[in-house]
N, C-alpha and C positions, 0 to 999 in steps of 0.2 A: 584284814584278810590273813589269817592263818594258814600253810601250807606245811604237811607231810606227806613225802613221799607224792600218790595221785591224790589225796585227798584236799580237798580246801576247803574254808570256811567262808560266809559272806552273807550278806544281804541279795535275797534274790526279786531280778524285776519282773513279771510276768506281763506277756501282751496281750490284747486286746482276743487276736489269735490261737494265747493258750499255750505259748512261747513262753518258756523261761530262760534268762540270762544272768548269770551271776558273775559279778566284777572281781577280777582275780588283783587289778591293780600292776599287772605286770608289764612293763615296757614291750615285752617281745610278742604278747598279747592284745598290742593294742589296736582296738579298734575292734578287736576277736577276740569278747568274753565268751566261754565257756557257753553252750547251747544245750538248753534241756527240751525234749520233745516232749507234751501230752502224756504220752504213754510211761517217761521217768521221772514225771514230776515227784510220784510218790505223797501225793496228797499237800505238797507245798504250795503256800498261796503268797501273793504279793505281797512282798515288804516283808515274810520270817525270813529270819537267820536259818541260815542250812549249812548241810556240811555235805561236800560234791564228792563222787568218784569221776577222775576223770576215764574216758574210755582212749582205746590208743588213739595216738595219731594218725589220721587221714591225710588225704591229700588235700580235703576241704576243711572247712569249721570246726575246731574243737568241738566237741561235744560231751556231754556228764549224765548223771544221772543222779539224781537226791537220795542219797543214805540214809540221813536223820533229821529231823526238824528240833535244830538244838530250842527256839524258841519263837511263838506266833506274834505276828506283829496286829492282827485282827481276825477277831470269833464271829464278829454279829454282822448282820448285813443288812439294809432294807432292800425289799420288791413286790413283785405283787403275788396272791397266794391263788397257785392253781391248782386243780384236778383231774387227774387222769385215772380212767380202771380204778377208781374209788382208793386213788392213793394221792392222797396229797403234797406238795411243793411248793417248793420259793423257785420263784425264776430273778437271781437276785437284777438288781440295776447297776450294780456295778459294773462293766463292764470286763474287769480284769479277773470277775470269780468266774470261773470257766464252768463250773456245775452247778447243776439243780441242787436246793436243799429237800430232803425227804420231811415229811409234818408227822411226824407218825401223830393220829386220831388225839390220844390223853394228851398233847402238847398244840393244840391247836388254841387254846385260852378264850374261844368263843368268837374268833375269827371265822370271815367265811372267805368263800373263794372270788375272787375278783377283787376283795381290798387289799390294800399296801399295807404291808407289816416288816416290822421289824422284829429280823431271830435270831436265835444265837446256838450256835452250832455246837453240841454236845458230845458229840462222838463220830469220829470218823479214823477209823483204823484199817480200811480195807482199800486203797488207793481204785482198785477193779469197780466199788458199788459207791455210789451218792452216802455224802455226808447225811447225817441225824439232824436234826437242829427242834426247838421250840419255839415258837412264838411269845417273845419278850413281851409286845404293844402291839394294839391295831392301832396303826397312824389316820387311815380313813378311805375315801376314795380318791383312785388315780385321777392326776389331770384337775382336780380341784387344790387352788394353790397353797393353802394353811398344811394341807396331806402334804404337795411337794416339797414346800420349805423344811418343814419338820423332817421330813424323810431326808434331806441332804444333808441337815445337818444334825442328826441321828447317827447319820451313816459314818458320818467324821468325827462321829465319839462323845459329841456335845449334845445334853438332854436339853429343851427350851427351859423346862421345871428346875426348878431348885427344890433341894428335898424341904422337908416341913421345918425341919427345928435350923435349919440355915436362914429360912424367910422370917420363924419368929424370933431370932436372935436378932437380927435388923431390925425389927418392929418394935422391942423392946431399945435399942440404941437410939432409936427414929424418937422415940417417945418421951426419951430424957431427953432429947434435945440437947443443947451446947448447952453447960450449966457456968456457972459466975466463977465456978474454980478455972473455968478451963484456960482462961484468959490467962492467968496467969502463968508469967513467965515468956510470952509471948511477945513480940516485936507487933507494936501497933501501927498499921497500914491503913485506918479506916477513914483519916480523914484525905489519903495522899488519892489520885485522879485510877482509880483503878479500873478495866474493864476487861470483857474478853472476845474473841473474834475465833467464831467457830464457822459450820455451816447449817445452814436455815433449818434442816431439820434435825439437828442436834440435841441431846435432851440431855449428855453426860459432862458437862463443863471441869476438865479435869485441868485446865492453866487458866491461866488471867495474868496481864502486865501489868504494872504500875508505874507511871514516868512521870520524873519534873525537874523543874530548871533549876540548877544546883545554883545560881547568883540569883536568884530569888527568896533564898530560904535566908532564918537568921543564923545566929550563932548557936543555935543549940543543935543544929545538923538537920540531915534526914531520919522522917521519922519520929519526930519526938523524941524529946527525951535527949540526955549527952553525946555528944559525940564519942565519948568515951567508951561510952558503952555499944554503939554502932560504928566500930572502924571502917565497915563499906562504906560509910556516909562520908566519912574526911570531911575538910575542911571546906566550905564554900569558896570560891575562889573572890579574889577581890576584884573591884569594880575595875573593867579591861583588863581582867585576866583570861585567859581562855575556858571558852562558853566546855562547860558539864554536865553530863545528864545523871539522875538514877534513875536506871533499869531496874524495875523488879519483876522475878517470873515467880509467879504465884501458882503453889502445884496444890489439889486439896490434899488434906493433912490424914487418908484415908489409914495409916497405919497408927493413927490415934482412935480411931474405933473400931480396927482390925488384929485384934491379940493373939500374941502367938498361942497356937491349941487350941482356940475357939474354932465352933464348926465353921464360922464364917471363913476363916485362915485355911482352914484343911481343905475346905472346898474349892475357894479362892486358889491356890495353893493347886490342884488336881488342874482346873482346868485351864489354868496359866494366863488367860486370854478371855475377851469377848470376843464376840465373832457378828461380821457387819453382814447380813446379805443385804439381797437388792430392797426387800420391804421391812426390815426388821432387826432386831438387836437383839441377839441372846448375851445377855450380861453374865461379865463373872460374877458381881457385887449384885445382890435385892435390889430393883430396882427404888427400895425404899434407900437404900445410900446414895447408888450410882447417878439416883435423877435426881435427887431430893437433898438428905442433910449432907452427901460428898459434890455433890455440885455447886461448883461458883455461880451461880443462879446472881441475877443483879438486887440489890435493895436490901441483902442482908448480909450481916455476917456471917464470914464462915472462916473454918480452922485451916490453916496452908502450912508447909515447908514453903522455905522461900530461898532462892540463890538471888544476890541482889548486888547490882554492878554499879558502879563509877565510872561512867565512861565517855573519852572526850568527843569532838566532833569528826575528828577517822576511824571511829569505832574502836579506839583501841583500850583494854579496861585498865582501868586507874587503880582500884580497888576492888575487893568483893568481900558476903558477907554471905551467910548462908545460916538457918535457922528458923526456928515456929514461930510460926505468925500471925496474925489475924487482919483479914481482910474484908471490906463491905464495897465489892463492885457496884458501881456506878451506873453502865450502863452494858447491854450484851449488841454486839453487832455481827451482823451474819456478814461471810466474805465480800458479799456485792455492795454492805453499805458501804464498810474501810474501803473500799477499793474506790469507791464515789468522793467518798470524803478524803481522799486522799489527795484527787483533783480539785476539789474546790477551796480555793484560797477562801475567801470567805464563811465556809460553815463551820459549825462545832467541831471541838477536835481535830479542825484542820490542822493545824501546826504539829499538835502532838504527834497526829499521824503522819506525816510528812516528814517529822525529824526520824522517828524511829523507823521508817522505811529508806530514807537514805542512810541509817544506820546498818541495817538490813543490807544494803544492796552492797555495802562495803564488806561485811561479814563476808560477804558470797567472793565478791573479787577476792577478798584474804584465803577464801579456802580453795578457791580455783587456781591463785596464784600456788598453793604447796602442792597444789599434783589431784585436787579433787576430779571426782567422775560426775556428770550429767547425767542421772539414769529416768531421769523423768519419764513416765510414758503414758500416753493419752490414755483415758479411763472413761469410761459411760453410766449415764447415770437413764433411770427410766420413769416416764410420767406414767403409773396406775393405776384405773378405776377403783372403786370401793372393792372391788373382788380380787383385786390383785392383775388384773389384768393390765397387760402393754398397751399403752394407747401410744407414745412415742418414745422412741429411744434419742437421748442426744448427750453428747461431748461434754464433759466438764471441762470447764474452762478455770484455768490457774494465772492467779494476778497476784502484782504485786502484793495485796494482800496476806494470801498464802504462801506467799514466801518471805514474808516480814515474820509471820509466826514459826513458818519453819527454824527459819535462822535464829530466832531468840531461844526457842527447845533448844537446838543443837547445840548455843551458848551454854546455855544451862547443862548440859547433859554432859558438857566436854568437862566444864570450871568443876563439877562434882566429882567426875571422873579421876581427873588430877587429883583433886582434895583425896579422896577415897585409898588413891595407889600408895603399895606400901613405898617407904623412900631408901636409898642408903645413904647417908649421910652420913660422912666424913668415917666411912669403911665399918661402920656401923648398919644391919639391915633390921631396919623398922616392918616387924613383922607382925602380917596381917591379914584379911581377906578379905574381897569382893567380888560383886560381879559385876562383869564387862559384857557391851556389846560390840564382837568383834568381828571382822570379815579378812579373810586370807587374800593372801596376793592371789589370782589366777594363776591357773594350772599354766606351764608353756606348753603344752600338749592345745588345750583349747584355744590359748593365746596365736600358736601359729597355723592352727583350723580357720579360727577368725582373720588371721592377717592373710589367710589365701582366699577365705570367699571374700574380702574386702577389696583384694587384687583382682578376684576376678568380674566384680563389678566394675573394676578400670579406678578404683580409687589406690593412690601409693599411698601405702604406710612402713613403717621401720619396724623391726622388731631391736630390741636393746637389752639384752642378758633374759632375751628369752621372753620380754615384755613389748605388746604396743606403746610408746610412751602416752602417758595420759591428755598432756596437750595435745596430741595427734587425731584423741579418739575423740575429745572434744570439738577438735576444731572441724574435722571433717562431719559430725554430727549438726554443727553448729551451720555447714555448707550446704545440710542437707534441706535445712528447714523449711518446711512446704512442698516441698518435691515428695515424688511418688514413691522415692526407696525411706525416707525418713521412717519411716515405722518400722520397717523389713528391717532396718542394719541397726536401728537401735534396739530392736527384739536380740538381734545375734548378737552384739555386745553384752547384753544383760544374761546371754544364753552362755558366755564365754566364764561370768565372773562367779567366782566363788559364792554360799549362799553367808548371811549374817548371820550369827549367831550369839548364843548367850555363852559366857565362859568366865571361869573362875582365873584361865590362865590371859593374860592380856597382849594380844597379837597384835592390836592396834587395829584401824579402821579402815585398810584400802580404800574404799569407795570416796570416803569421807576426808581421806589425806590426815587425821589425827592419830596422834600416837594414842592417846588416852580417851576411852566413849562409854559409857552404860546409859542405861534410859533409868531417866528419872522422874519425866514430866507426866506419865501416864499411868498413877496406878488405881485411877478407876476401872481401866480397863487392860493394863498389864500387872502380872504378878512381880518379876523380876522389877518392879519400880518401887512397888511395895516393899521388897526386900530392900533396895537401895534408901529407901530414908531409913528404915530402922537401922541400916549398918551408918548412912549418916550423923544420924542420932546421937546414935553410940558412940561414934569422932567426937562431935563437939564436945560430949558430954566428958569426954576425956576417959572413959573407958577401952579398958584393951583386953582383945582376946589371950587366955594362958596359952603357954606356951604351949601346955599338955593338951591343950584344948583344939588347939588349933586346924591337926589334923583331921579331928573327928567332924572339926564344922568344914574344913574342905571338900570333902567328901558328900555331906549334906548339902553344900550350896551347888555342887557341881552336878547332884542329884535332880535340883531344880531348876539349874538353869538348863540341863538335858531335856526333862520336861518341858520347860517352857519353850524350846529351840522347838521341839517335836508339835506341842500344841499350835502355836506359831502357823505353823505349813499346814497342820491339820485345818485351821479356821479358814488361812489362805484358799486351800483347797475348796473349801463349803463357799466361799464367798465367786469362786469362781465359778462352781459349778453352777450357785443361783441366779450369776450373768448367763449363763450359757443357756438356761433352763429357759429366762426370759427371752433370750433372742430368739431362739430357737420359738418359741410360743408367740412372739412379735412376727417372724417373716410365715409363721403359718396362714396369716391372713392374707400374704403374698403370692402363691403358689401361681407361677404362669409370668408375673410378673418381672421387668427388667431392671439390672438396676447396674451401675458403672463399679466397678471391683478393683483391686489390687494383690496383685498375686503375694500370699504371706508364707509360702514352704512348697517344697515341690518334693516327689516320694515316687516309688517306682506304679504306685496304683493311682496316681493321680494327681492332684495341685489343689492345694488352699487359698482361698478365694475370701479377702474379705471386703465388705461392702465398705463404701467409703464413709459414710455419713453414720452408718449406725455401728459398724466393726461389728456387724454379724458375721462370723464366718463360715465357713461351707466346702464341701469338697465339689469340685469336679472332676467326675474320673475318666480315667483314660479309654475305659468303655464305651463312655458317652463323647467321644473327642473325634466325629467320624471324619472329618473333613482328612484324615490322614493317619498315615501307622507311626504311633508317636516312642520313641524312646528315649531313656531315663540317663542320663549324664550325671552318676554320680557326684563328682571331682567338680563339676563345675555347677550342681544345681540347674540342671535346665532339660526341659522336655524337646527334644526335636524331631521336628517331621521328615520320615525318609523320603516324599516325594519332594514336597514342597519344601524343603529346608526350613518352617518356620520355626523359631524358635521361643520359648515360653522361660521367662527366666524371673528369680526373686525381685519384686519390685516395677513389675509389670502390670500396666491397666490393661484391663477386660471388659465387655460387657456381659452380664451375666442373666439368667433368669430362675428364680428360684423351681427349680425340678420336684423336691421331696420334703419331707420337716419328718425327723421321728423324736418324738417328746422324749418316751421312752430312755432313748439312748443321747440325747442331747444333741443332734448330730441336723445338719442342714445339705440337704444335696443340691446342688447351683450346676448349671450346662452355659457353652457357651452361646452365645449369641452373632 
């Protein structure tokens, strides 16, 4: 935020309402950003940079008025295209664009009225008349779900299509195949127990482990070949020495058929990300790499980076080794077999899996013991017809499985990290550059927002130089489990913590308790992991950036890890709205129906209400609340009845009945019962 005189600079949020708010950042201000009404928006839409006039001071709310639109943060919108007096419109879906778009006739591209289109807005200079726009795409008809999905995730900046010469550029890499050069130089894994443990409907296999008993191997090490030449492998230990594992985390080796400058790279590169809805994967990569020659698929080989550990029976790592490699997975198991086989003394890969999950669950006590955060939180997944239709919503369930592979990513992602950071050594700074994925301390502004609604649920917690301590947040989360506020307080924790980010500058990993973190293990599906093996690359290879050089690639990597922070939230956001889109279309089968709730936010027009079983949520409003005249407790979050004193507070069971469903807007109405 920039400030002269009354003027500021900023990111503006628009509401639902039509309300803009732009965060000025200032202590004396807080909680009272600047208020723009409808009528001074001045043609500003959610998420541009603006520059404010403040107006004077009141007795109430600052309030501004938008000057300039120094820069748009979104042109195109999807909705559906209407007609009135023989003038055509977008009524968009968005809920935050507050106006109609205009179709003038030549810009209509053979769209009719009643389908979903996506437009993009060409001029609008007169804040008093509706913006200009044309019709980019017809996406198809409303309410048919291939139109919905597309349209959300349109709207979020991501096309399903890849352009043409980016699909035959893959088809062409698809088509040579791994050639007999490529082997070389590579670290051979093919004959070592390699597999990978994703979930059932997974189709992008971007890791795989490799594990085996270092007193079983001979003297020529892990791996084949010298020990000298594989220094992770060390020395096997001698008979009744203490038992050894190698760990290997097998990443595909996607930046050996991704060149820098090729369109695959530039596009890759643009949209940072895949993006998961509820039926669907819009890939960064063709899905001739992402499913095919970059997937650890079982039964063949394939090209890897690989970080590959020494490590004893406390998890603690002995060695490590890091380098291209060539791997031939054995076998693929979806989370429910590892998780079965993990139980069964008797079955295949019983032991393997057994060791590496109590290796796992030691990882976790080591990161919980330096100050880590628990932010896990319950997530739903939905059974489909052929049409896309909800037939049942239910819980995804997380086992030790999925947290055997979490915690060996994280290994990986930390041990690269370190490798990667530049050092100083002995007053010497080895200089350099990467990128980090890194997360700030929390604000103490939100930190003692949260230690007061946590007070005012009757739980004590400490604040400590302006922080909850992290044992505290854990242990009382840990108290909660199974009870009715366990969602409600772990949402406001997560609501309290800074967001993660990609960064050239290395902040370290709050959440994570590391000083040093980037992603490494995803770059079928992340860009910034992509980058991290070619900067890896470039370490082993013993290459170093000039000195002169240095700044300009600063600048360039901070370019992209910006993008990719921004595409990140953009995907997050489409993957959200495609839940919301299903539940919402799941409880319309409901209507009239009862069902047991828990109160998830309370607000001055009503209360959120989510169901328990499916975490559909829904409003109930204060409207519809006759039993009493209900009022709104800021400070404390809670609804009270002025007859009846009843009181409605975060974390609270309901029974509900589902009232309304509007597709449209994503939105679920619930009354009480």
């Amino acid at each position: 935020m920039k400030e002269s005189k009354n003027k500021l600079q900023g990111i503006i949020s628009i509401s639902s309402k039509g309300t803009g708010y732009v965060a000025t950042g200032e202590v004396k201000n807080k909680g009272q950003d600047p208020e723009i009404d409808f009528q001074h928006l001045n043609t500003a839409l959610h998420g541009d940079m603006v520059e404010i006039i403040l107006h004077p001071k009141g007795k109430n709310r600052q309030t501004a008025e938008v000057s300039k639109i120094i820069s748009r943060a979104k042109m195109n919108f999807a909705g559906v295209l209407e007609e009135e007096n023989k003038m055509f419109f977008l009524k968009p879906d968005d809920t935050k664009m507050y106006t109609d778009i205009l179709i003038p006739t030549k810009f209509l591209n053979n769209a009719k009225v009643g389908q979903k289109v996506f437009v993009e807005i060409i001029s609008w200079k007169d804040p008093h008349k509706a913006p200009e726009g044309k019709v980019i795409k017809v996406l198809g008809r409303p309410g048919d779900n291939d139109t919905e999905m597309e349209s959300i995730a349109i709207e979020k900046g991501f096309d399903a299509k890849l352009p043409h010469k980016v699909e035959e550029e893959a088809r062409k890499i698809k088509q040579n195949g791994i050639k007999e050069t490529d082997y070389a130089g590579r670290r051979d894994f093919r004959k070592t127990l390699t597999f990978t443990i994703d979930p059932s409907d997974a189709k992008d296999f971007d890791d795989a482990i490799s594990f085996r008993f270092l007193p079983s191997l001979n003297k020529e090490g892990a791996g084949g070949g010298n020990s000298k030449d594989h220094p992770a492998s060390g020395t096997p230990p001698k008979k009744g020495g203490e038992e050894q594992y190698e760990v290997g985390i097998h990443i595909a080796d996607v930046s050996h058929y991704v060149k820098i400058g090729s369109a695959l790279d530039e596009e890759a590169r643009e949209r940072g990300t895949s993006v998961y809805l509820v039926d669907r994967t819009i890939p960064m990569l063709p899905e001739t790499l992402s499913n095919d020659l970059c997937s650890l698929v079982p039964n063949k080989d394939r090209l890897t980076m690989s970080a590959v550990f020494i490590i004893d029976k406390n998890a603690h790592v002995k060695s490590k080794w890091f380098g291209r490699t060539v791997i031939h997975s054995k076998k693929r198991f979806t989370y429910e077999e590892a998780e079965e086989l993990i139980k069964k003394s008797a079955a295949p890969f019983h032991k393997e899996l057994f060791i590496l999950n109590s290796l796992a669950k030691k990882l976790t006590g080591e990161r919980f013991a330096q100050g880590a955060i628990s932010l896990d939180q319950e997530e739903v997944k939905f059974v489909l017809d052929k049409n896309g239709v909800p037939l049942k919503v239910i819980k995804k369930e997380r086992g030790d499985s999925n947290r055997l592979i979490e915690e060996f990513m994280l290994l990986a992602n930390k041990k690269v990290a370190e490798v990667l950071s530049p050092k100083n050594i002995k007053g010497v700074k080895d200089e350099g550059v990467s990128i980090y994925r890194v997360h700030d301390l929390p604000s103490k502004e939100k930190m003692a927002d949260l230690a007061f609604f946590l007070r005012s649920l009757g739980h004590r917690v400490s604040l400590q130089n302006g922080l909850i301590p992290t044992y505290e947040i854990n242990k009382l989360l840990e108290s909660l489990a199974g009870k009715n506020e366990e969602d409600t307080v772990h949402r406001a924790v997560i609501r309290s913590m800074a967001k993660a980010l990609y960064s050239t500058k290395n902040i370290g990993h709050y959440g994570l308790a590391f000083q040093y973190y980037t992603h490494f293990t995803s770059p079928i599906r992340r860009y910034p992991d992509i980058m991290v093996h070619r900067l890896l690359e470039k370490f082993l290879s013993g290459k170093k950036i000039k000195k002169e050089d240095l700044k300009e690639k600063l600048i360039e990597y901070e370019k992209i890890a910006l993008n990719a922070s921004e595409q990140e939230k953009r995907a997050a956001d489409a993957e959200r709205a495609s839940i919301k889109y299903k539940q919402v279309e799941y409880m319309s089968r409901y209507l009239g129906k009862s069902f047991d709730g828990v109160i998830s936010g309370i607000t001055e027009w009503g209360m959120y209400v989510e169901e328990l079983e499916t975490k559909c949520e829904g409003l109930v409003r204060v409207r519809d609340m006759n039993d009493d005249f209900y009022i709104f407790n800021e400070k404390k979050l809670e609804l009270t009845g002025q007859k009846k004193k009843k009181k409605y507070r975060l974390g609270g069971r309901v029974k509900i009945k589902v009232k309304s469903v509007d597709l449209e807007r994503k939105t679920i109405d619930y009354i009480l019962t």
